[in-house]
C-alpha positions in Angstrom: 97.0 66.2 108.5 95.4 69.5 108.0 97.3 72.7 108.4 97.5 73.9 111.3 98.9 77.3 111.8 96.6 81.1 112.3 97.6 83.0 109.4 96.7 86.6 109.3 96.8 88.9 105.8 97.5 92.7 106.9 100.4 94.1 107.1 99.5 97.1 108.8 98.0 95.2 111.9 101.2 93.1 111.7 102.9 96.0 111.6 101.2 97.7 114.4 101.7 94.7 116.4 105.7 94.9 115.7 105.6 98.8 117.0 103.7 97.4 120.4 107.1 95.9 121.7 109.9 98.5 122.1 112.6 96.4 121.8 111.4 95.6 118.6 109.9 99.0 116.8 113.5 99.8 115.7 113.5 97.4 113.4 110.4 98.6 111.7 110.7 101.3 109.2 108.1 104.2 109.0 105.0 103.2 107.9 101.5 104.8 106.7 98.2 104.1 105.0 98.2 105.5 101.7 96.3 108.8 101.2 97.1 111.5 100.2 98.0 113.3 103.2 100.4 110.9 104.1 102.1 110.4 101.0 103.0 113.9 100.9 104.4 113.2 105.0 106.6 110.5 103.8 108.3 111.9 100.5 108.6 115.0 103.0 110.5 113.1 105.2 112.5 110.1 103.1 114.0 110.8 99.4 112.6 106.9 99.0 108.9 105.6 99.5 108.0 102.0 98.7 104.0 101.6 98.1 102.8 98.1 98.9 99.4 96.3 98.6 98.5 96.2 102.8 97.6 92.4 101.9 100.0 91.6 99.1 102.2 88.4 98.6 105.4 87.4 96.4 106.5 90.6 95.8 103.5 91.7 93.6 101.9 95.0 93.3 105.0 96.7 94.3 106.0 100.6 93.3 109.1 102.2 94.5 108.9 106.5 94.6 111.7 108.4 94.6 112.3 112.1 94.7 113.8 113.0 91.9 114.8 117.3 91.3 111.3 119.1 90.4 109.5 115.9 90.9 109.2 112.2 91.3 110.0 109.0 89.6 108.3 105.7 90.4 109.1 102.7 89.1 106.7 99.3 88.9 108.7 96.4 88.2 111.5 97.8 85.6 109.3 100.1 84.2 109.8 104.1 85.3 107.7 106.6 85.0 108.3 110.4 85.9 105.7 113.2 88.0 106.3 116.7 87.8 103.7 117.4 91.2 102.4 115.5 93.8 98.9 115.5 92.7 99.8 113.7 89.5 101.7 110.9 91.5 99.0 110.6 93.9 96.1 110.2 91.1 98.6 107.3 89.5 99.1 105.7 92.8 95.4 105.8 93.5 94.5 104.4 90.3 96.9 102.1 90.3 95.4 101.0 94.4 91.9 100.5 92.4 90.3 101.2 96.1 92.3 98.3 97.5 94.7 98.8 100.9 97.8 100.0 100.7 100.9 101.0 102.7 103.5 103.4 102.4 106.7 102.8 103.5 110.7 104.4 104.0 112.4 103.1 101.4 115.4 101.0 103.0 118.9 101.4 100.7 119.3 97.0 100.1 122.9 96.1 101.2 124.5 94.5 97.9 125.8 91.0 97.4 128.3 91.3 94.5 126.3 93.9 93.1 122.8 93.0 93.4 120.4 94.4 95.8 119.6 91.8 98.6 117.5 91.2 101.6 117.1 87.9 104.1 114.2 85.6 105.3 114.4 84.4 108.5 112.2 81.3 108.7 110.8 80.7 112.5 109.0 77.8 113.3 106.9 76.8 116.7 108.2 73.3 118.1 106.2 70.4 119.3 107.0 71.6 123.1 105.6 75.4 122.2 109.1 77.3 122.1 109.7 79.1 118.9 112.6 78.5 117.1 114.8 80.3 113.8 115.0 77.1 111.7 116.5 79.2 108.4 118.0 82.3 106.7 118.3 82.3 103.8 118.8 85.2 101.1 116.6 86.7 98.2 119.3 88.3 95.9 117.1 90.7 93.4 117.6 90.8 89.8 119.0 93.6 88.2 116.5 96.5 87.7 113.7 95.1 89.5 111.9 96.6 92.7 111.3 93.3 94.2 114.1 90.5 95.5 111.3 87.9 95.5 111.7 84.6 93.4 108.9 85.0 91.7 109.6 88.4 90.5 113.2 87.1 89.0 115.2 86.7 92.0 117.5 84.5 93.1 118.2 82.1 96.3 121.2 82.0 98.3 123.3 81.0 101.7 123.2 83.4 104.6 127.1 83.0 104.5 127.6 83.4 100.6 125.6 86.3 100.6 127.2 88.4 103.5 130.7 87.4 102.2 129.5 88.7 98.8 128.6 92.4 100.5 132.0 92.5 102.8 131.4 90.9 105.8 134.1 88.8 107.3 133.5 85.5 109.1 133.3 87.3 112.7 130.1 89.3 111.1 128.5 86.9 109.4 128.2 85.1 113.1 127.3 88.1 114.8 124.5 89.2 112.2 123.3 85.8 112.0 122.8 85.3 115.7 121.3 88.7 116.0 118.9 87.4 113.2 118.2 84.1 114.9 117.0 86.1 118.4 114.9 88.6 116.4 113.1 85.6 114.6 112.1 84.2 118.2 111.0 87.5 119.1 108.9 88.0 116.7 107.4 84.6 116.9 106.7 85.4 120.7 104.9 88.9 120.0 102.7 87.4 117.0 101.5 84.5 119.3 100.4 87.0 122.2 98.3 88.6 119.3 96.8 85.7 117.6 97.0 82.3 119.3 97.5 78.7 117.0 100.6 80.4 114.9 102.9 77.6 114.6 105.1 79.7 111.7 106.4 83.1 110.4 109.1 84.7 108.2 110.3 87.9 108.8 111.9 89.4 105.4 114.8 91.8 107.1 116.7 94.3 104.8 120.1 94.9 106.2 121.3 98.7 105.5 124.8 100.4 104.6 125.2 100.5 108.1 124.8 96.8 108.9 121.4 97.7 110.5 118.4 95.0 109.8 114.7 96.3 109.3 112.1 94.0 109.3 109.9 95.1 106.1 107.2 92.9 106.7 106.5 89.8 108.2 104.6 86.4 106.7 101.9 84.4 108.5 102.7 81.4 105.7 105.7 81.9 104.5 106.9 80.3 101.1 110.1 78.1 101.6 109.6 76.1 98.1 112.8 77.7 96.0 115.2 76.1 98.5 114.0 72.8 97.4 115.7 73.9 94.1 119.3 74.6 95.5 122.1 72.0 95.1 122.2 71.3 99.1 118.7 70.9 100.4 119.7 70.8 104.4 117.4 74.0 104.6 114.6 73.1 102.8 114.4 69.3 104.6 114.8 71.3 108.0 112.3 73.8 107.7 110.1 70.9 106.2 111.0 68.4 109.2 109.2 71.0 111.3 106.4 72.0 109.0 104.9 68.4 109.1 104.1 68.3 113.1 101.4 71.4 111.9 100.3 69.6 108.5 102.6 71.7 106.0 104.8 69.7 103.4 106.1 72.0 101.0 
């Protein structure tokens, strides 16, 4: 069976289509094309900037900005590098963009999971009968001095429960965030379809803040699931798979 689900690259027009529903634009942290103008609006207005490929995937291509006294550090992977003015950080991040698309974003301070930085994947999938459903969270816990919490870019997989007991939350919490989750997930699954019909899955990648807050920092039109496959109890990964199938995904 062939795949069967509309996938769509940019994240600013997913992002744009996020900001068209009110009850959903809170979840969405500032975000800009890069220039030159606007990079100088967002390190005005947040001491961290994340600059991201507009049509990027795993993680890659990923540089985190932050204002640092008499200028600016970024860092690419674990590698930092320090600007004394703005026009020598905008002429590296313009290199570095080699003409392609990119986004600027407000730099979201990860919640931590027994120290490491963390953020979760909320895996919603489009059922036989047309309702969307949350099939999955799961968590990408980032490895130590990286930008990224993405698999592929060192990270590491773990349990929605595991991972929230890990950064302090108590069992009453955990359900509460994780039903919040579950209801943005459907949400977002709803708003997507209205823009572009034959979407049978998404995964939202939602940062939770020091506050408990979540912010959706972007969402995927085909969303990789594979690394569960890997963990000692695969319930997750044969769920999400169970539903993948009826739209000709397997893995």
């Amino acid at each position: 069976m062939k795949y069967k689900s509309s996938t769509l690259k940019s994240k600013w027009i997913k992002n744009s289509w996020l900001l068209k529903q009110p009850d959903l634009r809170r979840y969405v942290p500032k975000t800009m094309l890069f220039n030159r103008k606007n990079l100088a609006t967002m390190l005005s207005m947040f001491s961290t900037v994340f600059f991201k490929p507009t049509g990027g995937t795993g993680g890659a291509n990923i540089i985190r900005i932050k204002k640092k006294t008499g200028g600016y550090q970024i860092q690419y992977n674990t590698v930092k590098t320090y600007y004394s003015t703005m026009d020598g950080l905008y002429q590296k991040l313009k290199r570095f963009s080699n003409q392609r698309s990119f986004l600027l974003q407000k730099g979201i301070h990860l919640a931590r999971t027994n120290g490491n930085p963390f953020d979760l994947r909320v895996m919603v999938q489009k059922t036989n009968n047309g309702n969307w459903k949350s099939t999955a969270i799961f968590a990408k816990i980032g490895s130590p001095g990286k930008v990224a919490t993405n698999y592929n870019q060192g990270g590491k997989i773990g349990f929605l429960h595991g991972t929230l007991s890990g950064a302090g939350y108590g069992q009453a919490s955990i359900g509460q965030m994780e039903q919040k989750l579950l209801k943005l997930g459907v949400s977002v699954g709803r708003n997507f379809e209205r823009h572009l019909k034959g979407m049978r899955e998404i995964g939202l990648d939602v940062a939770l803040d020091s506050e408990r807050k979540p912010w959706i920092l972007e969402v995927n039109t085909r969303p990789q699931f594979y690394p569960l496959k890997n963990m000692k109890n695969k319930a997750l990964y044969r769920r999400i798979v169970s539903y993948a199938k009826q739209y000709g995904r397997y893995k």
